[in-house]
C-alpha positions as CSV (number, residue, x, y, z in Angstrom):
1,X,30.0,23.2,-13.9
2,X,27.3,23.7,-16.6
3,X,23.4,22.1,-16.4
4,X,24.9,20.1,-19.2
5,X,28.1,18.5,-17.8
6,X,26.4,18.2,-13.8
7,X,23.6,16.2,-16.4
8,X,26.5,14.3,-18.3
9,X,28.0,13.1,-15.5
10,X,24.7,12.4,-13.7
11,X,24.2,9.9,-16.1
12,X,27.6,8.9,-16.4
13,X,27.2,7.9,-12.4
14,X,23.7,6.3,-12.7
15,X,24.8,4.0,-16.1
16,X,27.8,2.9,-14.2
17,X,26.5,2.0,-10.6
18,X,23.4,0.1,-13.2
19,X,26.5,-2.0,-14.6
20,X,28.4,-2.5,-11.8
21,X,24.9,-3.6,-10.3
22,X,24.4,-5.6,-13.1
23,X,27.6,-7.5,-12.9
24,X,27.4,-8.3,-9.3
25,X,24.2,-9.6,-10.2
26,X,25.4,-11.8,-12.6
27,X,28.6,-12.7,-10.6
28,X,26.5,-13.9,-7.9
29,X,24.1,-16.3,-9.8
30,X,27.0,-17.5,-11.5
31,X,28.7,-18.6,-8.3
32,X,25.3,-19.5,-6.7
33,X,24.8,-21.9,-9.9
34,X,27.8,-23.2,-9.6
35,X,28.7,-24.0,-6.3
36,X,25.3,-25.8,-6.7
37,X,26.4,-27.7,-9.6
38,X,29.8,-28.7,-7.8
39,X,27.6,-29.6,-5.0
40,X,25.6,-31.8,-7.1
41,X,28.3,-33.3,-8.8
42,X,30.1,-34.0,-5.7
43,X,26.8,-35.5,-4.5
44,X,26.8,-37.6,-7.8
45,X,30.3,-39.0,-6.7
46,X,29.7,-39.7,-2.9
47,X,26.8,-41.9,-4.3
48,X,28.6,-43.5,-6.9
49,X,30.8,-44.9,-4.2
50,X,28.3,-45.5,-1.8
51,X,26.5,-47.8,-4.1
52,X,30.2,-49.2,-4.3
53,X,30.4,-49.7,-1.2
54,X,26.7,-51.5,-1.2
55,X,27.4,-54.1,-3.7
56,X,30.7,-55.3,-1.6
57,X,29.0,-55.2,1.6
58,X,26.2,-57.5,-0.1
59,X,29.3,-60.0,-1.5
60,X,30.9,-60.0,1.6
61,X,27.4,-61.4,3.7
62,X,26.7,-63.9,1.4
63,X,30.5,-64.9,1.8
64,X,30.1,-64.8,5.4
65,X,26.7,-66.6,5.5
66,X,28.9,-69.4,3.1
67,X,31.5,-69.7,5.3
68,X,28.9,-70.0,8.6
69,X,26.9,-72.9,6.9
70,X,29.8,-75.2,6.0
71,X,31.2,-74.6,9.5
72,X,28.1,-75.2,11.1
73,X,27.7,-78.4,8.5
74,X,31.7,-79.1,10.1
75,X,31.2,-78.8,13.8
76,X,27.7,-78.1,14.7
77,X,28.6,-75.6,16.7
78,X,25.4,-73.4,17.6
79,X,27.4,-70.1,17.3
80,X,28.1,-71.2,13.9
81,X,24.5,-71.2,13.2
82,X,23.7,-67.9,14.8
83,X,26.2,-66.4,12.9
84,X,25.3,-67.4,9.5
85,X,21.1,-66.8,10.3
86,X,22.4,-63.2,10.9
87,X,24.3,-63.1,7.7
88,X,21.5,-64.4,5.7
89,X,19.1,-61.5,7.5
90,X,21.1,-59.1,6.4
91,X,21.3,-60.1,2.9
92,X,18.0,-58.9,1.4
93,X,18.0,-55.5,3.0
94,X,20.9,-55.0,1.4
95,X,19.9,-56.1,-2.0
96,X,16.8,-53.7,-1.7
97,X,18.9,-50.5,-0.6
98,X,21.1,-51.4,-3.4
99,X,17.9,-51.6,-5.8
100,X,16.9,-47.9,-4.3
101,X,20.2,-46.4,-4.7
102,X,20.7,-47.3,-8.5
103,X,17.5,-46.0,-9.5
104,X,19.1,-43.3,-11.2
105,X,21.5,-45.6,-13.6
106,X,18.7,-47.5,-16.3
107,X,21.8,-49.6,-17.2
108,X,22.0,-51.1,-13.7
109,X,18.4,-52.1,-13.6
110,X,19.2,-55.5,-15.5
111,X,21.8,-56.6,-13.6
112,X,19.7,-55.6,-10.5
113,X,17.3,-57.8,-11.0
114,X,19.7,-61.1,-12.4
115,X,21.3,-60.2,-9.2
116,X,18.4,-60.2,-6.7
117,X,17.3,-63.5,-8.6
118,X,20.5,-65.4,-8.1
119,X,20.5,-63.9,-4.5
120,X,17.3,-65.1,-3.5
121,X,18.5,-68.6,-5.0
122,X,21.5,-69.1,-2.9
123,X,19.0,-68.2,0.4
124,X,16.7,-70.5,-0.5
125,X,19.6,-73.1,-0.7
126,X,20.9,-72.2,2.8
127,X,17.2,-72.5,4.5
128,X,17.2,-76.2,2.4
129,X,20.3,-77.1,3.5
130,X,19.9,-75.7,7.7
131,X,16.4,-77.3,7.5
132,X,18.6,-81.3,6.6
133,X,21.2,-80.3,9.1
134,X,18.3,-79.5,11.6
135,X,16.4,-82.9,10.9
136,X,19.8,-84.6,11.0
137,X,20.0,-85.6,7.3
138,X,23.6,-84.4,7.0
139,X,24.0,-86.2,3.6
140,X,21.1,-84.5,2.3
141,X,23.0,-81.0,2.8
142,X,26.4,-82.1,1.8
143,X,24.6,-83.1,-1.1
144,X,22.9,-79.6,-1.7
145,X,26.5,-78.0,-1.0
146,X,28.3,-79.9,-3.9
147,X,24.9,-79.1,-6.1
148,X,25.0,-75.4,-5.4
149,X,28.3,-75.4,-5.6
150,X,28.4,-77.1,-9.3
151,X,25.3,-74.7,-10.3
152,X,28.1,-72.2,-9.6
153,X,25.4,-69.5,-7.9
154,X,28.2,-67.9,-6.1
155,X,29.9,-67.6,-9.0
156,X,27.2,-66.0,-11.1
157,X,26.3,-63.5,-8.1
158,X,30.3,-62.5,-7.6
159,X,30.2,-62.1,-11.7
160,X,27.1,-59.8,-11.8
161,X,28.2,-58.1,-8.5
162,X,31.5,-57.5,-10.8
163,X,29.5,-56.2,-13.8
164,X,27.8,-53.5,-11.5
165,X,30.8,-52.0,-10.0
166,X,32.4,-51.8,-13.5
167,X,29.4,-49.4,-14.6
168,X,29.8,-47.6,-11.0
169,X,33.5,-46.8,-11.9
170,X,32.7,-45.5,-15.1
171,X,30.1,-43.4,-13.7
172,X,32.7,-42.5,-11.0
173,X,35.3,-41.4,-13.4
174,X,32.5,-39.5,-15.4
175,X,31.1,-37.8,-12.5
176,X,34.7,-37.0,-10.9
177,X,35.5,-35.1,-13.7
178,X,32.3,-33.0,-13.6
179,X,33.0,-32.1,-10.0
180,X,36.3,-31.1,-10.9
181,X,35.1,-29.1,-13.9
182,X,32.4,-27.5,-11.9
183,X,34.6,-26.5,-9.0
184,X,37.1,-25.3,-11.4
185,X,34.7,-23.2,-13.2
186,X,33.4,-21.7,-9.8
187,X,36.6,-20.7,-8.4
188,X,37.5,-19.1,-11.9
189,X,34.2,-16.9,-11.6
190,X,34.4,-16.3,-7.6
191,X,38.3,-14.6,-8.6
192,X,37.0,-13.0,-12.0
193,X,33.8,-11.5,-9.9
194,X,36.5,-10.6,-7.0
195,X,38.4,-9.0,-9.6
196,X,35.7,-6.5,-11.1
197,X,33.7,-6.1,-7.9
198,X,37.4,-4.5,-7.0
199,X,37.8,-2.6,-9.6
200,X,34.1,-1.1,-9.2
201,X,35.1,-0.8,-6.1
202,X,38.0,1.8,-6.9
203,X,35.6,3.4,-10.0
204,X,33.3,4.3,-7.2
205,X,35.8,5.5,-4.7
206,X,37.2,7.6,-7.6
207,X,33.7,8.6,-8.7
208,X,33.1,9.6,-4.5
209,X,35.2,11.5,-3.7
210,X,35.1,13.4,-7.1
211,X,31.2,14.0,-6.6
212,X,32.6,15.0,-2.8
213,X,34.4,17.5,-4.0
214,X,32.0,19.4,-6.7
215,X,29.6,18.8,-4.0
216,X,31.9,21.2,-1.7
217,X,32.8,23.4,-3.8
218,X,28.5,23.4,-4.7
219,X,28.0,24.0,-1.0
220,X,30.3,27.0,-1.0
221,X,28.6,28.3,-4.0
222,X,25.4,28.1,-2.3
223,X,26.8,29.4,0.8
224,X,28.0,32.6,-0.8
225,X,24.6,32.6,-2.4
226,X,22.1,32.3,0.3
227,X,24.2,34.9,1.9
228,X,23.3,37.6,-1.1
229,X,19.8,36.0,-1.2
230,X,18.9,36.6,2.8
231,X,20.2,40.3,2.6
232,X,18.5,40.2,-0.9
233,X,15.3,39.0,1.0
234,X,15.5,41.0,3.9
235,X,15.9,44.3,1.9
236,X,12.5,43.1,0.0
237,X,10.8,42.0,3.2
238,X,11.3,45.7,4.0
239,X,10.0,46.8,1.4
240,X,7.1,45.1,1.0
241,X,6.5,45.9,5.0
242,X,7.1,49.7,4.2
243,X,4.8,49.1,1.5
244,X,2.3,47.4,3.4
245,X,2.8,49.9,6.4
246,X,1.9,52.5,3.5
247,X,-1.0,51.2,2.0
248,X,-2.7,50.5,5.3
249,X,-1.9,54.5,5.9
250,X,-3.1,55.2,3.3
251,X,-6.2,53.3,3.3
252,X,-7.0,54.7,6.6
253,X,-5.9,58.0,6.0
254,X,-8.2,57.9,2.4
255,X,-11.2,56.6,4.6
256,X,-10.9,59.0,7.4
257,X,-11.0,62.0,4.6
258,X,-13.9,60.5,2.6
259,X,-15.9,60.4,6.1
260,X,-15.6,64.3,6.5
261,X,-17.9,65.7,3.3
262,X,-19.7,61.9,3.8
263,X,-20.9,63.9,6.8
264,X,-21.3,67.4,5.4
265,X,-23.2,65.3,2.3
266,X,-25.6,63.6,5.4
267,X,-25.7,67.4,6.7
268,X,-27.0,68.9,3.8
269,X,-29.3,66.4,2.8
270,X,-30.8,66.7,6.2
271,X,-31.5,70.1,5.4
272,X,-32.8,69.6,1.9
273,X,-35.3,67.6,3.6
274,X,-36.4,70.3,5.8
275,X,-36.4,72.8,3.2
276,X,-38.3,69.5,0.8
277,X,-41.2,70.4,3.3
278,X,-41.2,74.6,3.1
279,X,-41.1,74.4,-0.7
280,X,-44.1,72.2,-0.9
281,X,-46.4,73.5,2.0
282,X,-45.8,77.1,0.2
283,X,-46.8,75.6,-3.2
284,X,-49.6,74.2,-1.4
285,X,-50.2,77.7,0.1
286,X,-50.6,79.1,-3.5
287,X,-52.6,76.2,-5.1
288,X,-54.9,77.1,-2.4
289,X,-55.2,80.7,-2.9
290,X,-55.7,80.4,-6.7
291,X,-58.4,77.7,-6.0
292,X,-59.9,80.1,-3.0
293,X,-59.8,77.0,-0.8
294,X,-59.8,77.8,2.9
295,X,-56.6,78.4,4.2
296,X,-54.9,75.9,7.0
297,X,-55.3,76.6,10.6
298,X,-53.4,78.5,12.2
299,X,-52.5,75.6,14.6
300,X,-51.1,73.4,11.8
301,X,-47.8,72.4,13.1
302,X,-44.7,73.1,10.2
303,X,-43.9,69.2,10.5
304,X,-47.4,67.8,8.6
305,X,-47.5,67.0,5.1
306,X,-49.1,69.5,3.0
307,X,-52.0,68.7,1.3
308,X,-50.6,68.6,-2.8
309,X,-52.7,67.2,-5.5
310,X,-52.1,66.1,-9.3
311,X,-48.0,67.7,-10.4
312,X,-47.2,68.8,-7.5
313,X,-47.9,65.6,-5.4
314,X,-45.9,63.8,-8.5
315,X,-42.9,66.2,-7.3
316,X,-43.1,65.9,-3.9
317,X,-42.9,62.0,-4.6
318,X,-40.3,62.2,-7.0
319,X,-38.4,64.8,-4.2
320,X,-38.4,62.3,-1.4
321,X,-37.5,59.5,-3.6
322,X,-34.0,61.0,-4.5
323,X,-33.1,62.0,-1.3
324,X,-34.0,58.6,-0.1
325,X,-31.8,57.3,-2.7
326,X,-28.8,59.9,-1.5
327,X,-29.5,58.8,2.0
328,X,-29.3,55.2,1.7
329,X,-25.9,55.4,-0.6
330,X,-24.6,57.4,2.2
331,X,-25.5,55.2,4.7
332,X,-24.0,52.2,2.3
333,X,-20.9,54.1,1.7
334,X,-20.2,55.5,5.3
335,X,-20.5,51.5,6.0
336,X,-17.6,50.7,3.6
337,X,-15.7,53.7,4.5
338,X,-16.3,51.8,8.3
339,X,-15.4,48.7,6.9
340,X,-12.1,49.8,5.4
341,X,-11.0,51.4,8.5
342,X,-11.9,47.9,10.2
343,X,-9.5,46.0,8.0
344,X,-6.6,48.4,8.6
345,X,-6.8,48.7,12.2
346,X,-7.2,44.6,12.0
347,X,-3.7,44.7,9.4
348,X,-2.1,46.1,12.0
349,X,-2.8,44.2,15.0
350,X,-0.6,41.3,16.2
351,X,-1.6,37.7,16.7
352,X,-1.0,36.3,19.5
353,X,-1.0,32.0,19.6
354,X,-2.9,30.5,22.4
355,X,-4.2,27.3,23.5
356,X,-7.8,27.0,21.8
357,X,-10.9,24.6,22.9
358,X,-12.4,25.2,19.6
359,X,-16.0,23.6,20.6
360,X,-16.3,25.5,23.0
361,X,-15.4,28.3,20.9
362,X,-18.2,27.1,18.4
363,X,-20.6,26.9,20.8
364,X,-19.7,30.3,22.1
365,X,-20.8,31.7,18.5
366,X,-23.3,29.6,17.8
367,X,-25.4,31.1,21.0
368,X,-25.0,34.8,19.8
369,X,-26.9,33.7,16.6
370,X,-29.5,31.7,17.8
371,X,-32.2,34.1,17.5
372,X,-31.2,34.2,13.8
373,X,-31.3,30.2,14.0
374,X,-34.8,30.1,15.2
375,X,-36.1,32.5,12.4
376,X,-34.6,30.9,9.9
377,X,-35.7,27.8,11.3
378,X,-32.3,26.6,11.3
379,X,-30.5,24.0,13.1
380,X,-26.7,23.8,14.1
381,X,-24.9,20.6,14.1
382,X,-21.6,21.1,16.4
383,X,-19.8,18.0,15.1
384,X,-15.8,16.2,17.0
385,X,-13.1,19.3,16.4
386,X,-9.8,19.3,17.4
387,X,-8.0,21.8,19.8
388,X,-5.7,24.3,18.1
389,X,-2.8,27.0,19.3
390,X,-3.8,30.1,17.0
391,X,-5.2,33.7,17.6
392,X,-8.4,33.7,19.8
393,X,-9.9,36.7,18.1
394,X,-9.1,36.0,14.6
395,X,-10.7,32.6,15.1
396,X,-13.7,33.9,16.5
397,X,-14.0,36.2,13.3
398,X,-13.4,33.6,11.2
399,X,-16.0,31.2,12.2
400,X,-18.6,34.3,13.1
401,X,-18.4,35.5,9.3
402,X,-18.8,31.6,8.0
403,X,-22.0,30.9,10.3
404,X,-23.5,34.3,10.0
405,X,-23.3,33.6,6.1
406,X,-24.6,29.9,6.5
407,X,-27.6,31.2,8.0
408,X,-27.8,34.4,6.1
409,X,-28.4,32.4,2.4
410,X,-30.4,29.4,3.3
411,X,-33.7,28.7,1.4
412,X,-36.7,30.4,2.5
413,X,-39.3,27.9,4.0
414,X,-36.7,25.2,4.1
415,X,-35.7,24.4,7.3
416,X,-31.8,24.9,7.5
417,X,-29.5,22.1,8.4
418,X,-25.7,23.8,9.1
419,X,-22.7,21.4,10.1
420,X,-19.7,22.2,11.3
421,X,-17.0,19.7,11.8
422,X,-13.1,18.8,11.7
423,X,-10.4,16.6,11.7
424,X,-6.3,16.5,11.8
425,X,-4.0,15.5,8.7
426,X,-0.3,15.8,8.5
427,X,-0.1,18.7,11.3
428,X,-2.7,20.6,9.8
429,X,-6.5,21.1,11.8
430,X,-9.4,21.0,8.8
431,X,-12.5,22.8,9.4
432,X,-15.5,22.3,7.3
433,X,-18.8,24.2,7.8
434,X,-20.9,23.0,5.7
435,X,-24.8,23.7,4.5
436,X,-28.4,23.1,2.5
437,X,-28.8,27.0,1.7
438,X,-29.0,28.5,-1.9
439,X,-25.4,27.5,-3.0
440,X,-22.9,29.2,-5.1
441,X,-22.7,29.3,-8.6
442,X,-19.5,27.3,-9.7
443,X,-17.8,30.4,-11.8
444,X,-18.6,32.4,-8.5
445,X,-16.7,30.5,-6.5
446,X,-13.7,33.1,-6.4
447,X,-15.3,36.5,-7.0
448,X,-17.1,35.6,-3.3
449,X,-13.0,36.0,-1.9
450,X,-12.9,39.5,-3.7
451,X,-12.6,42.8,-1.2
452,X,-16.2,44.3,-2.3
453,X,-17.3,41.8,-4.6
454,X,-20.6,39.4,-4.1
455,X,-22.4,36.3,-6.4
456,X,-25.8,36.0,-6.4
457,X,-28.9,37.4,-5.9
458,X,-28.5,41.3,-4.0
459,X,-31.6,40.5,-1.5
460,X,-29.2,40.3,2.0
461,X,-27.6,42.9,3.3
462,X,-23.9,43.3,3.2
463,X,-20.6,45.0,1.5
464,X,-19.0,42.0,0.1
465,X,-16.2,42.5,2.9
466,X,-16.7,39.5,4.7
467,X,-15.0,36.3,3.0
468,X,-12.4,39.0,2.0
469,X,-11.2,39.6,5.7
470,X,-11.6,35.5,6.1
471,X,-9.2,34.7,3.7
472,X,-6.8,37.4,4.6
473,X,-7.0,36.2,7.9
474,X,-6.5,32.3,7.1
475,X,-3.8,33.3,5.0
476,X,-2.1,35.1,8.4
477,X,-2.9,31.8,10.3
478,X,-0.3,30.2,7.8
479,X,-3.5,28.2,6.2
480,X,-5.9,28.0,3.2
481,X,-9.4,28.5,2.3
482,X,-11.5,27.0,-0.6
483,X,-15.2,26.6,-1.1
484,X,-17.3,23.6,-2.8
485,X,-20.7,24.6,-3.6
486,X,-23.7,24.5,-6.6
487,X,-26.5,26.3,-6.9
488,X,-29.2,25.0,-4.8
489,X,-27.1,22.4,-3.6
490,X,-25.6,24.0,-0.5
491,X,-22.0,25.0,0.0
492,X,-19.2,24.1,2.0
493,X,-16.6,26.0,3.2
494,X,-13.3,24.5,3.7
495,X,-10.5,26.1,6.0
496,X,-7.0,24.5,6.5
497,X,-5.1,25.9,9.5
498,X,-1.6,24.7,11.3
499,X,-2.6,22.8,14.8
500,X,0.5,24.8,16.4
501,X,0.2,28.3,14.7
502,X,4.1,30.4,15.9
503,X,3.8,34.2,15.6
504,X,6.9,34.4,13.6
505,X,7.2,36.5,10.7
506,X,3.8,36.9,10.0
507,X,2.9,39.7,12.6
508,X,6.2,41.5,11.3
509,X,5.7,41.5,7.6
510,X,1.0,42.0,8.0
């Protein structure tokens, strides 16, 4: 499959699981909105009949308390009177739920209140006519009876009572058909949304086990692939080990040659230096003679300094400043020529991982180089570091050549203040060792990492080896190096090394 199809279809994939997404989406907040609806409009009905149901129940105790009084007007019978006290009890409550539960119908609220007025009428009736009955004025009540019963109060309750649950079964009707309409409507979306999540359902299968299969036949691609790539890799891991192996031959075999006229070049100016003193004590031997000055004892020893004076004492000077010159660049190069032979034999050696206290490793280094802390005036801040597996000696090198430096470029007549702490992230052990010495110049800040190679000022001595061999040994470690640092503003050096260090490949391919 081309970049451009794999791409193509990519998209093709992502746009449709984005609308099948969306229309679930939608699916479900229709059917959430409706069922609420139908739930609300089912509601709506339920409470349509139970204020129904209210405005009988209030008909049927003031009918009940009607029947109670005349009885009790009849017979006197006390039950009589209980019964119609509890009627009449009952009656108000009523009327008040019923007020509550039409709240929501503005058309009711008019016959609502006619209704609780005509109400409270007829009560105040029945407490006149128990209070006669009660003081034995019987004709009194009988009389109230015919009155309220030709003021027709009854009547106009059962008439307004009738007017109410006409609206209520209008609303009923209305609000029955809403329910049914909203259920309708949700059971049409719940089967369309059953429909298409089915049918995304069976896009996506189909779309599966399509992508299933390219990404088989993908897998046997890279399969085949990563079998070319690790005989590819291995053949150039052999080369580049032969080619490593080579250079460190030659290297050592180019350093070991250079040493051999290094030392007839030491031999010979040795003896230029010896013959330096012939030349001059016989020039001195002839100045004299010319001049008739005395001549020297006899029991002048070979070694003193002739006596010279104007040109010649110029030349002698002149003589034993070049050969101090020649001397010193041979000392300088048979250093680097050392060096060299230092980094091979160091190529070559194996790691080997072991369980590190690095503090006490620190402190370990920091006592070889206190004499060089108390001239400098230095002092070395051993901060919390945490316990690594790595190579012991490499270690020590590394932090050797990073303290030695620290206290090699501080500030004359300031009194040095070197750091050295670290801390864990993410498997990895961070060192910092950090100082108030000279600094580095910023566009410097690589050239320091170079074999051969130093920044600053020349006035230290040293073959610009040292940060070369630190990095190349970080970089064995499986870490990384980097430096922060301005000039007079003190540097930092930052190393970045595994907590568990595994000699695998690295001791095979160095």
């Amino acid at each position: 499959m081309t970049p451009d199809a794999a791409r193509r279809r990519a998209v093709g994939q992502i746009l449709l699981l984005a609308a099948g997404f969306l229309v679930l989406v939608a699916i479900s907040t229709a059917s959430v909105l409706l069922v609420n609806k139908a739930r609300k409009d089912s509601g709506l009905v339920v409470h349509t009949v139970e204020v129904q149901n209210q405005i009988s129940n209030l008909l049927l105790e003031i009918r009940r308390a009607e029947s109670d009084a005349r009885g009790f007007l009849l017979t006197r019978e006390p039950e009589l009177l209980r019964d119609h006290e509890a009627a009449v009890a009952t009656v108000i409550p009523n009327v008040d739920r019923l007020i509550r539960s039409i709240s929501d119908n503005p058309r009711q609220a008019d016959n609502v209140k006619k209704l609780k007025a005509a109400v409270e009428a007829r009560l105040d009736q029945f407490a006149t006519e128990m209070n006669f009955v009660k003081q034995n004025r019987v004709d009194g009540a009988v009389a109230l009876v015919l009155e309220a019963a030709a003021g027709n109060t009854t009547g106009t309750i059962r008439r307004i009572a009738d007017e109410m649950q006409t609206e209520e079964a209008r609303r009923f009707g209305e609000r029955t058909v809403n329910a049914d309409r909203s259920q309708q409507l949700a059971a049409v979306v719940t089967i369309a949304g059953s429909g298409l999540v089915i049918a995304l359902a069976g896009i996506s299968i189909f779309l599966v086990r399509r992508s299933a299969s390219a990404r088989d036949e993908a897998e046997a691609l890279l399969r085949d692939n990563n079998l070319n790539l690790e005989s590819t890799v291995d053949e150039r891991t052999a080369d580049l080990r032969e080619a490593n192996d080579e250079i460190q031959r030659f290297a050592y075999i180019v350093s070991h040659d250079l040493r051999s006229p290094l030392v007839n070049i030491m031999g010979f100016t040795s003896e230029l230096e010896e013959l330096r003193g012939d030349i001059f004590r016989r020039i001195a031997s002839l100045a004299r003679a010319q001049s008739s000055a005395p001549v020297a004892p006899d029991n002048a020893t070979d070694s003193a300094e002739p006596v010279l004076e104007g040109a010649d004492r110029q030349l002698s000077q002149d003589f034993s400043e070049a050969l101090g010159f020649i001397k010193s660049s041979i000392a300088k190069m048979d250093r680097l020529i050392t060096a060299i032979l230092n980094l091979t034999r160091e190529g070559r050696r194996e790691f080997v991982p072991v369980q590190i206290d690095t503090r006490e490793l620190i402190e370990t280094i920091v006592s070889t180089v206190a004499h060089q802390a108390a001239e400098a005036e230095a002092t070395i801040h051993i901060e919390p570091l945490p316990d690594i597996v790595s190579d012991r000696l490499a270690m020590e090198q590394i932090f050797s050549n990073l303290i030695d430096n620290a206290l090699k470029y501080l500030e004359p007549g300031v009194p040095g203040e070197i750091h050295i702490r670290g801390r864990t992230k993410l498997g990895f052990a961070i060192f910092e060792v950090s100082d108030n010495g000279r600094g580095i110049d910023p566009k410097d800040h690589q050239r320091i990492f170079d074999l051969f190679r130093r920044a600053g000022t020349q006035d230290k001595p040293g073959q610009g080896i040292g940060l070369a061999h630190v990095r190349a040994l970080v970089r064995r470690l499986g870490g990384t190096m980097s430096v922060a640092s301005e000039l007079n503003h003190g540097s930092t050096f930052t190393t970045t090394l595994p907590i568990r260090w595994a000699a695998t490949n690295r001791n095979r391919e160095s």
